[in-house]
Each structure stands twice: as C-alpha cells, then as structure tokens.
Backbone bond lengths (Angstrom), bond angles and torsions (degrees), N, CA, C in turn:
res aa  C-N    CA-C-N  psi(-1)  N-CA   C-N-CA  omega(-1)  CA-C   N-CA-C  phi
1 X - - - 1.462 - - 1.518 111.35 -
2 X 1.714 129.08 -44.39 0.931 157.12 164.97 2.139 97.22 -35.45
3 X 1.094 107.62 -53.12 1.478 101.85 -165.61 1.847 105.04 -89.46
4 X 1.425 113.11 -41.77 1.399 101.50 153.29 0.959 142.79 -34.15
5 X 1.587 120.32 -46.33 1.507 141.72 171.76 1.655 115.78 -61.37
6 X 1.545 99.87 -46.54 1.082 130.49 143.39 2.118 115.87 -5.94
7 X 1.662 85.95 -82.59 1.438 108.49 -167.68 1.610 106.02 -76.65
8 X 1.159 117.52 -34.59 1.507 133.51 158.29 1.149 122.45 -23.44
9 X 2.026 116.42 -64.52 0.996 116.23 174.17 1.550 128.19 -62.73
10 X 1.091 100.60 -58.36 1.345 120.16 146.70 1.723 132.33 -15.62
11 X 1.102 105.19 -57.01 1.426 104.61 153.23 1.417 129.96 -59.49
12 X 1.418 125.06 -49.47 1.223 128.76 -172.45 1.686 88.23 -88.71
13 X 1.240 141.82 -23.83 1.825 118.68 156.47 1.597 104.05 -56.72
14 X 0.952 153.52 -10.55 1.566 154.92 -153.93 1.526 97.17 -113.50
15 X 1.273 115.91 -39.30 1.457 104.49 -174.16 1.652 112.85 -96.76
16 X 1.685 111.63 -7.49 1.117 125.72 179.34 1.710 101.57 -77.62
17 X 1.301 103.42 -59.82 1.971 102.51 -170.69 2.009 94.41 -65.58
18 X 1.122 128.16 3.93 1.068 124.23 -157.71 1.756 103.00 -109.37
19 X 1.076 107.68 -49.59 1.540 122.33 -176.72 1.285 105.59 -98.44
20 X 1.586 121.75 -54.03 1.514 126.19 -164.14 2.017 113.02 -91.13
21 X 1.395 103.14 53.72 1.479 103.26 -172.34 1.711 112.53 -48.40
22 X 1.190 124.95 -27.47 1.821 124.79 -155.99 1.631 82.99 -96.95
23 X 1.589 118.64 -56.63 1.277 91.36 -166.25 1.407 112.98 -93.43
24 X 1.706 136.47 -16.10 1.022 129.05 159.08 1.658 120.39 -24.02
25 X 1.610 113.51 -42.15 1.204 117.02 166.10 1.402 131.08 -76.93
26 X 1.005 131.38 -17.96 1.034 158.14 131.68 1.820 123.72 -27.53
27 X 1.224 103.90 -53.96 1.570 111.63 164.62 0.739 127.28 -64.89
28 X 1.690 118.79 -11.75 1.610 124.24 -175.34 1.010 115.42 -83.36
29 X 1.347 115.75 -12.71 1.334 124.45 174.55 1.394 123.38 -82.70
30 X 1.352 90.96 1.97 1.956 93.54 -172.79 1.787 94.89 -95.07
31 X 1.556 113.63 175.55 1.110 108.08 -171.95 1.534 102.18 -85.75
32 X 1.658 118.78 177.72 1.616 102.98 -154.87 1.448 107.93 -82.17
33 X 1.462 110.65 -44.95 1.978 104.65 162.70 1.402 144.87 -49.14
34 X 1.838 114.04 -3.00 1.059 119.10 158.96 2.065 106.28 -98.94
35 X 1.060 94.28 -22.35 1.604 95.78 179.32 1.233 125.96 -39.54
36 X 1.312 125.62 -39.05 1.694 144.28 -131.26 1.928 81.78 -113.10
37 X 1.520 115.56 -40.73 1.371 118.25 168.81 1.533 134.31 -48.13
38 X 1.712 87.83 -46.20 1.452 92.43 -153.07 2.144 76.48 -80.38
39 X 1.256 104.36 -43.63 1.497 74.02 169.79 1.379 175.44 -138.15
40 X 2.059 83.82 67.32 1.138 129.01 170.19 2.066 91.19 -51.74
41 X 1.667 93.69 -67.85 1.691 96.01 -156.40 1.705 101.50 -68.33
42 X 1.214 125.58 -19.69 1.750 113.60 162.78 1.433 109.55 -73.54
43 X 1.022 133.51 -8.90 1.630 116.09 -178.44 1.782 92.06 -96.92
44 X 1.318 109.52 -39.69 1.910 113.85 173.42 1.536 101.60 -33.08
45 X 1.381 123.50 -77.13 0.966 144.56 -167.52 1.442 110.18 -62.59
46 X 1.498 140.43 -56.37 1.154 136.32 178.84 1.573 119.58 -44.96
47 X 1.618 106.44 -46.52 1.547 139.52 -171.71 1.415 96.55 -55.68
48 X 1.249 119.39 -48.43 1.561 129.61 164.35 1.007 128.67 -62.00
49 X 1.431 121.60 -28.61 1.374 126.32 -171.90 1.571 101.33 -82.21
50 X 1.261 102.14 -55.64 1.590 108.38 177.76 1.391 119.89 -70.95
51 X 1.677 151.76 6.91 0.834 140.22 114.06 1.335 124.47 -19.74
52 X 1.582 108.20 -80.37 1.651 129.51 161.13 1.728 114.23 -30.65
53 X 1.112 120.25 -50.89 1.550 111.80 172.53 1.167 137.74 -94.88
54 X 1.971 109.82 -27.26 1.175 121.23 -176.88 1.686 121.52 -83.87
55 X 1.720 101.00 14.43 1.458 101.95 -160.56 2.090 89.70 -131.30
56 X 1.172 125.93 30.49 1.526 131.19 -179.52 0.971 115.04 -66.88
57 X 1.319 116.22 -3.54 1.607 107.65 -178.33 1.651 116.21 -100.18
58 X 1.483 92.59 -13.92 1.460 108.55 170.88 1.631 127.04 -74.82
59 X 1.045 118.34 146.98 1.728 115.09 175.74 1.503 106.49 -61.28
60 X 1.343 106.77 146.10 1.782 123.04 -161.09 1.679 100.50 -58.51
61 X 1.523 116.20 -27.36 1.451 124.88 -177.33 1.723 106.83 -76.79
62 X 0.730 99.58 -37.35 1.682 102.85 -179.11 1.287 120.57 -76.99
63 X 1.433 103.71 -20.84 1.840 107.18 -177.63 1.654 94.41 -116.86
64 X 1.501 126.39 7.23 1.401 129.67 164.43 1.821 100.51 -83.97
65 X 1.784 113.94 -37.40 0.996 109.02 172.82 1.569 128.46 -68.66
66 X 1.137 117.36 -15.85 1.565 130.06 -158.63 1.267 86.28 -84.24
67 X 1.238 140.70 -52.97 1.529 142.83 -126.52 1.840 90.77 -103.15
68 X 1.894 113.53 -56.54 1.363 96.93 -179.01 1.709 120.76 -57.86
69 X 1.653 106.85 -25.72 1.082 95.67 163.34 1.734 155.40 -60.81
70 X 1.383 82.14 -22.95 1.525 111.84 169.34 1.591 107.46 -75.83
71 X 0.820 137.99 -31.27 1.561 146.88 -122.77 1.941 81.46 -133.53
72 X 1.140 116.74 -41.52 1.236 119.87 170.05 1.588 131.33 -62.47
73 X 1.286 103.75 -26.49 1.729 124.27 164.10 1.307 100.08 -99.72
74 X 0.948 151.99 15.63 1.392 138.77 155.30 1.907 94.96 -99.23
75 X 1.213 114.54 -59.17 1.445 97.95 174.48 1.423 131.99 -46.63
76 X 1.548 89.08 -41.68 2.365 104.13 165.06 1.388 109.13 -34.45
77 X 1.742 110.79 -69.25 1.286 148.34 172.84 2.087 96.39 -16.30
78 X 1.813 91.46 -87.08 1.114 89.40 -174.87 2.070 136.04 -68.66
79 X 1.521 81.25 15.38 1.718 80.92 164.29 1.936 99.90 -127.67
80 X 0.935 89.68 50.18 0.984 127.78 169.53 2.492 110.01 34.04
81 X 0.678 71.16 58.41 1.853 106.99 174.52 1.440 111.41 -78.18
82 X 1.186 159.26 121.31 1.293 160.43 168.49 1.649 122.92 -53.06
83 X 1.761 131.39 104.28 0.876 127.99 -158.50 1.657 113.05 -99.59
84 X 1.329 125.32 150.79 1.401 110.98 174.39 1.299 114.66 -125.47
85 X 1.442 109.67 12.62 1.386 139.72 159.93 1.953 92.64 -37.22
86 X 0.909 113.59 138.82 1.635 137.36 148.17 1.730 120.41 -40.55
87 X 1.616 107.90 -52.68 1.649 98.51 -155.08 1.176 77.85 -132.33
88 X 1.670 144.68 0.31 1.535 124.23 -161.60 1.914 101.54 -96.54
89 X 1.063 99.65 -13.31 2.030 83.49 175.45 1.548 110.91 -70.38
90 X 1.691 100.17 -37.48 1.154 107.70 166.94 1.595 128.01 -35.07
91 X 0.989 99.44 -58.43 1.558 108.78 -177.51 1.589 109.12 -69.67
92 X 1.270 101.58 -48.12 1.706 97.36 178.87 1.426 108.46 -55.35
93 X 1.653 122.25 -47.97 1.398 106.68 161.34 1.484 131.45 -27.42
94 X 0.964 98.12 -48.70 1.717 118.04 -154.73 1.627 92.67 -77.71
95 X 1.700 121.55 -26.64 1.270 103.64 -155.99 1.692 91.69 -102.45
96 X 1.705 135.34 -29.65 1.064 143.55 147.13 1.841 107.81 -30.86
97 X 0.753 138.54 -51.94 1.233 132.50 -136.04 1.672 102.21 -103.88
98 X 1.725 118.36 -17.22 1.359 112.55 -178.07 1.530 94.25 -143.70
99 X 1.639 118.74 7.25 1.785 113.00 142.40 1.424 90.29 91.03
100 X 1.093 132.79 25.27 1.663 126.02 -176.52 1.499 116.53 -64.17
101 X 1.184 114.05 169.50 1.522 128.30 -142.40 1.343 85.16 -94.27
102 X 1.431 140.28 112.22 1.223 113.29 146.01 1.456 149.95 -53.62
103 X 1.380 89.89 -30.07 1.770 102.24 156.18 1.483 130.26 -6.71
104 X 1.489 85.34 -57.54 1.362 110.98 -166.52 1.328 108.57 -76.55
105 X 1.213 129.04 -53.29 1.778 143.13 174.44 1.535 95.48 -26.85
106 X 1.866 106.14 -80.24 1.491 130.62 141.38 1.771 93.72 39.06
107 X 1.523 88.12 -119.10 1.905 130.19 165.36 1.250 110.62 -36.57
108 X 1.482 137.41 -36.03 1.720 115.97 142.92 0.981 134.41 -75.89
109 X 1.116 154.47 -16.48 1.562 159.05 123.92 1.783 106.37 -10.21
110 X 1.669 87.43 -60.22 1.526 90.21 -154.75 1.991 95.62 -75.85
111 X 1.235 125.37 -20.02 1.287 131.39 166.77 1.724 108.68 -38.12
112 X 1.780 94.44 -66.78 1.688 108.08 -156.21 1.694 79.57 -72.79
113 X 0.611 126.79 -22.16 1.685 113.08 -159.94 1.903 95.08 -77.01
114 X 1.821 117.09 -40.94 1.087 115.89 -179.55 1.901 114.01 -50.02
115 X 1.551 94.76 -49.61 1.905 102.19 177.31 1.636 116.23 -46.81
116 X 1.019 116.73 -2.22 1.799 105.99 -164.81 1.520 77.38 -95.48
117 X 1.230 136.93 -68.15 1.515 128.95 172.67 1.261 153.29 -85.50
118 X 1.093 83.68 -4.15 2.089 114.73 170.49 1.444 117.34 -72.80
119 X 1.257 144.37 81.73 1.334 117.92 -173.13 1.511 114.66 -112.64
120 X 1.440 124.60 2.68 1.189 138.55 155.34 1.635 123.54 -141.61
121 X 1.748 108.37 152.86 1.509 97.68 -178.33 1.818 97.60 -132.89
122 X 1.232 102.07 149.07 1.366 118.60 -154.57 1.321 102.39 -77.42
123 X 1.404 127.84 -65.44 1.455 129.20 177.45 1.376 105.58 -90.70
124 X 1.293 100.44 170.41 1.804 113.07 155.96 1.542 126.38 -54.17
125 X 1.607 100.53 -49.45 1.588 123.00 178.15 2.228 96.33 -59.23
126 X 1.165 109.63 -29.42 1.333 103.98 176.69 1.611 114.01 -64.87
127 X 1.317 96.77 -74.91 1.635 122.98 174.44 1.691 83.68 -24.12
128 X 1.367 135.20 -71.06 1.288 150.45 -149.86 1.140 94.98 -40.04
129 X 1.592 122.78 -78.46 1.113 148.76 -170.42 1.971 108.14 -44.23
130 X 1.665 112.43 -52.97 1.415 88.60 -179.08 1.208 101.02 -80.47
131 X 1.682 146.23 -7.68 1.212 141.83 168.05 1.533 120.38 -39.27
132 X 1.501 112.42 -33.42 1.285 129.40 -161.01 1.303 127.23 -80.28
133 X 1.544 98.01 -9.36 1.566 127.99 162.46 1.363 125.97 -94.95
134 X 1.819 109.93 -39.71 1.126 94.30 -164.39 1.691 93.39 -114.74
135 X 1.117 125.72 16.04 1.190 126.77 -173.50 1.798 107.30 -119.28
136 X 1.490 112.75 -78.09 1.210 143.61 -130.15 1.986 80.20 -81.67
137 X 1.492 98.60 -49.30 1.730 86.29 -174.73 1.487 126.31 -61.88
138 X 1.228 109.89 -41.47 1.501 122.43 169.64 1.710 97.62 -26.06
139 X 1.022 100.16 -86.58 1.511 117.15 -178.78 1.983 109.67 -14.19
140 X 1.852 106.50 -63.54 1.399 119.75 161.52 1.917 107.35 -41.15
141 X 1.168 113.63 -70.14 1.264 136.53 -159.66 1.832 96.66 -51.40
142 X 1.278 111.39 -53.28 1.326 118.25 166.79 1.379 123.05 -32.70
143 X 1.858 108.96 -77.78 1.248 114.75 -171.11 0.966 132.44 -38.21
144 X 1.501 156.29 -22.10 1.185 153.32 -103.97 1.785 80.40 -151.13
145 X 1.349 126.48 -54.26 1.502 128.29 166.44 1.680 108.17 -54.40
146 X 1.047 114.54 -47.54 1.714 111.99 -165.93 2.070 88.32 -79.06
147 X 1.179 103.09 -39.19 1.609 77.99 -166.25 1.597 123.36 120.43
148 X 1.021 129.01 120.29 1.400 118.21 -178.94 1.579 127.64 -139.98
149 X 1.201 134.90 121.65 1.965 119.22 -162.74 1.813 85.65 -93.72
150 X 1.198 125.56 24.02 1.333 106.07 171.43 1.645 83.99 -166.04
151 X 1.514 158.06 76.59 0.815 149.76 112.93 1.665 136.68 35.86
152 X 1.512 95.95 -90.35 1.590 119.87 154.73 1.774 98.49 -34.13
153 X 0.873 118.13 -87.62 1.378 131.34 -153.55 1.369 104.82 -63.99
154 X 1.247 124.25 -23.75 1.674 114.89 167.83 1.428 136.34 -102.60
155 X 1.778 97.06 16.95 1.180 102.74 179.03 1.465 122.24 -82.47
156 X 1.467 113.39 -36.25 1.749 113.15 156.14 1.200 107.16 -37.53
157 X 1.242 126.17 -78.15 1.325 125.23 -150.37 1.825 115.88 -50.67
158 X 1.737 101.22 -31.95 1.239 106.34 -164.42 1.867 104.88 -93.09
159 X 1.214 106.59 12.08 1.293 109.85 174.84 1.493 106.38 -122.37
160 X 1.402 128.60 -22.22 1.781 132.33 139.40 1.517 113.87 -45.17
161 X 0.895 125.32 -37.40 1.825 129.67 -166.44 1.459 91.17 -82.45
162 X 1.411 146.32 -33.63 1.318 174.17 154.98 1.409 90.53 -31.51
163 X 1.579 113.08 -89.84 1.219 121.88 166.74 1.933 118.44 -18.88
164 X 1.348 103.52 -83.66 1.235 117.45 176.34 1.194 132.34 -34.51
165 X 1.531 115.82 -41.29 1.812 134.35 175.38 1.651 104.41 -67.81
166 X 1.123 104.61 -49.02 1.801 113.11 175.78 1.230 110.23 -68.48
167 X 1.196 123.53 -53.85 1.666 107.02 -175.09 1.419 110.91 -63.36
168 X 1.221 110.36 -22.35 1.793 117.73 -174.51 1.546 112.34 -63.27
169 X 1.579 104.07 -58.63 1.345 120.59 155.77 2.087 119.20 -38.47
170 X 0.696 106.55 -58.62 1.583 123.63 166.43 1.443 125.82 -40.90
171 X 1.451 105.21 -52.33 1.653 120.08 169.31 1.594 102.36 -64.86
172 X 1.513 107.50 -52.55 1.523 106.45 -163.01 1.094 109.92 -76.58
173 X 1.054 134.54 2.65 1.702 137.74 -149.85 1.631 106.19 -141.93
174 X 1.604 115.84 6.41 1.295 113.32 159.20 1.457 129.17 -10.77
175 X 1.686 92.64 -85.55 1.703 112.72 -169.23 1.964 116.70 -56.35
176 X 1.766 102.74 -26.06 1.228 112.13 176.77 1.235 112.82 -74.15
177 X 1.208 123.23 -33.86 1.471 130.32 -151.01 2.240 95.24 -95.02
178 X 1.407 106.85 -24.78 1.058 98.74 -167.32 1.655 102.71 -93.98
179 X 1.413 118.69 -6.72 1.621 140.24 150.14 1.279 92.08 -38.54
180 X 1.519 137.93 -58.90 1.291 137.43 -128.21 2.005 107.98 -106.91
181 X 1.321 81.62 -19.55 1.697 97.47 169.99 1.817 91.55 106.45
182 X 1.078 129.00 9.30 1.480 135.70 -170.73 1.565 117.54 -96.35
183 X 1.387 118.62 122.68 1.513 115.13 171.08 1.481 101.50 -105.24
184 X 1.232 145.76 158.22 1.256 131.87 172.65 1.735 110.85 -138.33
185 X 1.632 101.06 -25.83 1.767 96.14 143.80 1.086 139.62 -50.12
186 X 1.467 150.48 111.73 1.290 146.40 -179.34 1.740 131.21 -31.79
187 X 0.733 130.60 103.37 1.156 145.19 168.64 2.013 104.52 -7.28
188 X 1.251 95.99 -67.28 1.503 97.43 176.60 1.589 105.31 -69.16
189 X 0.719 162.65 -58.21 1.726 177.80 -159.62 1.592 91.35 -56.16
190 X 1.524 126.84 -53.10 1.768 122.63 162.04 1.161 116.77 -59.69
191 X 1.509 120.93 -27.61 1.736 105.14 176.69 1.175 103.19 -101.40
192 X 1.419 137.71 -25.00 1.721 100.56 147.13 1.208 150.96 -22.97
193 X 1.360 102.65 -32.50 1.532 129.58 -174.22 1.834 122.01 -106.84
194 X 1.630 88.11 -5.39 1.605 92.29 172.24 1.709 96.49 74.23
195 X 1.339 118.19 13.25 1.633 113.55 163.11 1.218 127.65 -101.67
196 X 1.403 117.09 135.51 1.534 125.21 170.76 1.441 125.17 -98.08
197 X 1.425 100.87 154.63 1.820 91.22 157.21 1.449 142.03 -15.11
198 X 1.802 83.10 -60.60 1.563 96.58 -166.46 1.877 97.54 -93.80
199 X 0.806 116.17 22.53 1.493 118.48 179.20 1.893 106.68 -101.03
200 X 1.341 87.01 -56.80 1.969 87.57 168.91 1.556 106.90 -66.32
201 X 1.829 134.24 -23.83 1.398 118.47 -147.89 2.073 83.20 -77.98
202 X 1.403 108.19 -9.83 1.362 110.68 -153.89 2.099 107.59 -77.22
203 X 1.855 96.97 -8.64 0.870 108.92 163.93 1.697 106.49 75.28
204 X 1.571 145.28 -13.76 1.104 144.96 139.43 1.230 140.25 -51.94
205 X 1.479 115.74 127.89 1.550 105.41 -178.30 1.535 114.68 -94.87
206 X 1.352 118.07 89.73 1.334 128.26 -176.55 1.771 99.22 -81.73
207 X 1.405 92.61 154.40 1.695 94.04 -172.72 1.479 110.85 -80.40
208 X 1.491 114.77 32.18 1.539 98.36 140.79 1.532 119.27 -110.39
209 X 1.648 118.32 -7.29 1.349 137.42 171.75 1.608 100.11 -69.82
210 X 1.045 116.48 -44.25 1.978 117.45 172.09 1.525 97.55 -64.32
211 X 0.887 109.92 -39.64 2.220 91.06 -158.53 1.768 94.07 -95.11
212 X 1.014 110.68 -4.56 1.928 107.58 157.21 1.006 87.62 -84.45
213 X 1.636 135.97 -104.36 1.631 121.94 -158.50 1.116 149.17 -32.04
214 X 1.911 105.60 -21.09 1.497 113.91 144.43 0.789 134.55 -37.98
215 X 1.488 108.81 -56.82 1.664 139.00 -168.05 1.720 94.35 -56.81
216 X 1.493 108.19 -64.71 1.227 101.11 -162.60 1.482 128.50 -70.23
217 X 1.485 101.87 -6.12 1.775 126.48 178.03 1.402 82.45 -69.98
218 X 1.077 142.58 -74.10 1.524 135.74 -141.73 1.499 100.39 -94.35
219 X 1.463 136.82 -4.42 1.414 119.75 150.80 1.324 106.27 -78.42
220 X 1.421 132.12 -4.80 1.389 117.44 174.17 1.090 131.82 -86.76
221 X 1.478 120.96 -22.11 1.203 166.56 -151.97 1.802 91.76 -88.14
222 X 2.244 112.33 -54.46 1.076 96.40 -150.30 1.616 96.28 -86.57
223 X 1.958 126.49 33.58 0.763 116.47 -158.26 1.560 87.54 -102.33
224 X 1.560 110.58 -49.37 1.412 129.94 179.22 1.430 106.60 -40.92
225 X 1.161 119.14 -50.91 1.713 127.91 -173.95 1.700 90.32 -47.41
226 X 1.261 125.49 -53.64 0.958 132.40 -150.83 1.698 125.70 -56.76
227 X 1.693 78.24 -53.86 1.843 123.59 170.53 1.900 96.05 -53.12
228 X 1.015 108.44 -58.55 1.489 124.90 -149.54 1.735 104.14 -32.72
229 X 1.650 99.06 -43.84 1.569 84.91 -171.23 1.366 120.95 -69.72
230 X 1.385 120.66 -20.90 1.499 129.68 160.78 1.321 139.65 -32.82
231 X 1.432 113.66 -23.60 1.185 121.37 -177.06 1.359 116.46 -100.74
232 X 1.388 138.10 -24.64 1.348 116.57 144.25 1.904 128.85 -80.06
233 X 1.216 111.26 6.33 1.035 111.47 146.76 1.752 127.16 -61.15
234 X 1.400 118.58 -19.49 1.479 127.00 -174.84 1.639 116.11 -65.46
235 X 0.768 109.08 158.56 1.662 101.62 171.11 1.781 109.96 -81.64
236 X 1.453 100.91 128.05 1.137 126.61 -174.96 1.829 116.78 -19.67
237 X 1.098 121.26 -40.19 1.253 140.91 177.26 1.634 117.59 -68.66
238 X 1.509 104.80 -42.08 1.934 113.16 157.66 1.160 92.02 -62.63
239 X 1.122 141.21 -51.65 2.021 117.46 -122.34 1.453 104.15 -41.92
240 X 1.957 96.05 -57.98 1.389 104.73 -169.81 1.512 130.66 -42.59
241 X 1.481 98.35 -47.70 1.599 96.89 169.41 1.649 132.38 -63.81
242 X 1.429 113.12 -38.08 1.988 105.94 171.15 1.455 106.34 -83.97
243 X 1.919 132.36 -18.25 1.376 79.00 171.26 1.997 108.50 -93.37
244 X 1.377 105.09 12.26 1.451 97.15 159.25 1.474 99.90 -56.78
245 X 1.494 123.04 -79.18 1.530 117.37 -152.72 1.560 102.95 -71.95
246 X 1.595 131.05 -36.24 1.838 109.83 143.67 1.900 114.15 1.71
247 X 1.333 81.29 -89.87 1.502 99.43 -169.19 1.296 125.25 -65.18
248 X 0.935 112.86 -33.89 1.929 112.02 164.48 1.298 119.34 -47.29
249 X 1.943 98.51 -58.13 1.636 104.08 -168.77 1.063 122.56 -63.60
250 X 1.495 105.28 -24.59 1.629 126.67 178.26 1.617 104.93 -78.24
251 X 1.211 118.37 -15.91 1.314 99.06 -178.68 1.550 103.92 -86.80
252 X 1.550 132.42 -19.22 1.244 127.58 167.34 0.971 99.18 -42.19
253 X 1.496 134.41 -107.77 1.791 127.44 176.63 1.435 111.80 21.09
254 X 1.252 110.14 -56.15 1.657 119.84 -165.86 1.345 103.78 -78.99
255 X 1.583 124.17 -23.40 1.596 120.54 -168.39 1.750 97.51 -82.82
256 X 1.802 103.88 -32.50 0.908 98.29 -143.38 1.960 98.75 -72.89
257 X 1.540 109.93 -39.91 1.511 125.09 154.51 1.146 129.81 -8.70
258 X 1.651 98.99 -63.67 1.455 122.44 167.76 1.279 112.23 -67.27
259 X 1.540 155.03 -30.74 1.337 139.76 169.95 1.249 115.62 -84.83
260 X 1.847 117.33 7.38 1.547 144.94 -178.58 1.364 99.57 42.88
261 X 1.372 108.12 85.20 1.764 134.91 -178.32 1.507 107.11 23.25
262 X 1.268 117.16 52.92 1.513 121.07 167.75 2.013 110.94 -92.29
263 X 1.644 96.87 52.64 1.482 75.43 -166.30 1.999 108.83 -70.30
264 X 1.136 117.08 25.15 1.508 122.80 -179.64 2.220 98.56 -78.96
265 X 1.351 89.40 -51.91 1.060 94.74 -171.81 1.692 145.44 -56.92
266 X 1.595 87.48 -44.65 1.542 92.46 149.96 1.939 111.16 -177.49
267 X 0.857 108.44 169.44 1.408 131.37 -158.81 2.147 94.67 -64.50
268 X 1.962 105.33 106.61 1.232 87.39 -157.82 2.052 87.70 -79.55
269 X 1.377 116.70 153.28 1.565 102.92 170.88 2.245 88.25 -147.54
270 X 1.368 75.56 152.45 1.554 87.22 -175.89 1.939 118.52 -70.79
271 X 1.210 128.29 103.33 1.404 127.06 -151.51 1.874 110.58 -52.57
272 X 1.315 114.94 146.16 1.360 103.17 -171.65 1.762 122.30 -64.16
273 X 1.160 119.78 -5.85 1.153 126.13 -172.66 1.646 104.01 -86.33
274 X 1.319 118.18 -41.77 1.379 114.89 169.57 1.601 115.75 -75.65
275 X 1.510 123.96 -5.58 1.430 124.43 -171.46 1.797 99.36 -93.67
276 X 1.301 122.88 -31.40 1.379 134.53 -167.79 1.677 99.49 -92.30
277 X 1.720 118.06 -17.73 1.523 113.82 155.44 1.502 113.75 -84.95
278 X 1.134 108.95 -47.35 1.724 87.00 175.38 1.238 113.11 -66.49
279 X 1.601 141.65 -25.34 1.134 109.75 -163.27 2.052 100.68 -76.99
280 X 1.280 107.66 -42.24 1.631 102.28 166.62 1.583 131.88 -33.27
281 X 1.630 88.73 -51.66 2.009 96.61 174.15 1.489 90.68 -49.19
282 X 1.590 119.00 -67.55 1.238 103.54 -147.31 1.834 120.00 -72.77
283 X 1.199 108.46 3.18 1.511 124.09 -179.73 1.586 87.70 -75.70
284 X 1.377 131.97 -52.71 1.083 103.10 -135.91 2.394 94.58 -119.13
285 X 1.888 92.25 24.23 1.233 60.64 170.91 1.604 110.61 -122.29
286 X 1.273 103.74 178.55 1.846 109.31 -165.53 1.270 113.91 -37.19
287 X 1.144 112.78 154.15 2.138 107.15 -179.47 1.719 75.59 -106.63
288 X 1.549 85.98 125.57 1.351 114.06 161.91 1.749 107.92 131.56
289 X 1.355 108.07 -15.76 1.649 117.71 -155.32 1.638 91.96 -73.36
290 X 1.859 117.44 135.79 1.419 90.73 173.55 1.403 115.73 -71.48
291 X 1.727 117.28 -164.40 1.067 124.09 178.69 1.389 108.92 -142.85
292 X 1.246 131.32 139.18 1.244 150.97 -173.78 1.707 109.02 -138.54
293 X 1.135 111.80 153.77 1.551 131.66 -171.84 1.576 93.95 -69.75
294 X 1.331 120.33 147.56 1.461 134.23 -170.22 1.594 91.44 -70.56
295 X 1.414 106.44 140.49 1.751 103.75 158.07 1.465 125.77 -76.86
C-alpha cells in the first residue's frame, strides 16, 4: 500500500511540473513534506479538468458520464473503499492527514461538471458563482497545507487569490478557451464594450477587444489587492512560495499590458529570467513583509 501511495504522489507531482509550470515552481519553495500535498490537490484538480477538456469530441453525456464516474471513486475512496485509481489515494492521503473540508471537493466537482455544458456566463455575480468551485475553494483546500497563525483571518484572502489566479488564466487564455466552445468573460462585461461572440470567434484584437481586456486586467488585479493581506498571515515556511506564485501570475497581467491586450496574438507568459528573480526576492524576503503586485 506504502509503494502505491508511493506512486500516487508521484503521479499527481508529474502532472503538476507538467501542467502547473508558474506554480510548480513555486512549490519548490515550500518545504519538501508539504510539497508532495500541495500536489496531491493539483493533480486532484487537473485529473478533473482534463476529463472535462480532454474528452470534446465526445457527446456532453458521455464525458458527463466519465467525470461522475471518476468523482464516484473518489467518494468510494473517501468512505474508505480501496482505489486503483493512479493519483486518488494520494489525495485521500492528503485530505486525511490535514482534515480538509469536503465541502469544498463538493463545489469542484460540481464546477467541472458545470464546463461540459456551460459555455458562457451572463453576469459577473454568475462567473462568481461557478468560480466558487473551481477557483475560490482551492484557495480553502490549500490553507490548512500552507499553514496559518491566524486561520479565520486568512481564509478570504486565500479564496480571493483563488479568484485572482483564474481570472488571470481566463484573460490569457481567451483564444484557447474559445477553441473549446468556452467564453469565460461575462456576457454583460462584452456589451459594455460593444463586443460579441462572433467578434472574439473572429480572433482580432480590435480596440474594443483591448479596452474589455483592460477592463478585465484591472478587475483581476482588484482581486489580488484583496488576497494580498493573506500571505503574510502564512506560516513562515509558505510565504516564499504564494508570493512567488502572487507574483508570477500577476506578472501575466503585466505580459499581457505589454503585448497591449493582444491576447489573439500570442500566449502572454512571464519570461524565465524574471520568474528565477522573483522566486529569489521572495526566498530571501522577511516572513511577514506584505506583498503587492510589482509596479
């Protein structure tokens, strides 16, 4: 059982350095016995994600079936049933060992389960709502691994940073996401801007497609502000790693600025020479110092 668990972790580290490049690096900074945790719950979550995307060619019922089925051995799992799943003992480890909320598991399931038929959301307060699964809990699901000298008080923040990483992902991931049949900007938030559907499917960033992606750079931004006080709340040993991934994700925003909201054009990502300085700044600065997005 010992070497399964073993291979478990291990797997979902494989799909973490594999999928999760900004914060995969980022984890390295954590000490090595919370490492194998944090990505236990990114391979949880990825494993899910890619059900949901890697299966589009299939009818929405068939890849609605794949996922409860999956989602069905993780519930086995946690009443404690024998899994032969790859990455799921893993996680049950991970969720045994620091008492996690199931709640939360819950509200991502029911998230990825929304994407197989969801392909646009009308308001913000919508977007919000499936955010709250596939975003906002992570953040919950996290804390309890990273650590906290005030708990209570860092759980907003760590479910805003949730917020913030996804919408970041979202802005930058336009042209991919609309590959996928997916809008993830709000419906009202495009007719502010005099944008349509068929105006982004056209794949140009005309300057009303820039002054939406502005817009939405700096609602993302006011998510981070939000997050920000959270991270010296962490135990001294995290700091380094979220405001590494803080500052990375936030530096997308900044790539994206810099190609002046052309996210049609190409994939904005933060260059490795500035990713191997923040992760140093943040090695070496005080646990406790706040953190704010680079100017």
């Amino acid at each position: 059982m010992e070497t399964d668990l073993a291979a478990a972790y291990e797997r979902c580290r494989e799909l973490h350095r594999e999928h999760g490049r900004t914060y995969y690096l980022a984890t390295r900074l954590l000490p090595a016995w919370k490492r194998r945790h944090v990505h236990a719950l990114y391979g949880f979550t990825r494993y899910a994600d890619e059900i949901v995307d890697r299966t589009e060619s299939r009818p929405s019922a068939e890849r609605a079936a794949l996922l409860t089925a999956w989602s069905n051995q993780f519930l086995d799992g946690l009443r404690g049933e024998p899994t032969d799943d790859e990455l799921l003992p893993a996680v049950l480890h991970t969720i045994a060992v620091f008492d996690l909320d199931l709640e939360d598991f819950e509200k991502f399931l029911r998230s990825m389960t929304m994407d197989i038929t969801v392909t646009s959301y009308r308001t913000y307060d919508d977007l919000l709502d499936y955010m709250e699964g596939s975003a906002a809990v992570i953040g919950t699901m996290m804390l309890p691994i990273l650590g906290s000298s005030d708990p209570a008080a860092a759980r907003e923040p760590a479910r805003q940073l949730g917020f913030a990483f996804q919408l970041t992902n979202f802005i930058r991931d336009v042209a991919e996401d609309l590959e996928r049949g997916r809008v993830y900007l709000p419906e009202d938030h495009l007719a502010e801007f005099g944008v349509t559907r068929a105006i982004l499917d056209e794949g140009v960033a005309t300057p009303a497609v820039k002054a939406l992606i502005k817009a939405e750079v700096a609602r993302a931004r006011e998510h981070y502000a939000l997050a920000a006080p959270g991270i010296p709340l962490l135990e001294n040993a995290s700091q380094a790693c979220m405001r590494t991934a803080f500052q990375l994700y936030g530096g997308i925003l900044d790539q994206i600025e810099a190609i002046d909201y052309d996210v049609f054009g190409r994939r904005a990502t933060v260059p490795n020479h500035r990713r191997a300085a923040v992760a140093v700044r943040s090695l070496l600065t005080r646990p406790g110092t706040p953190v704010q997005l680079a100017a």
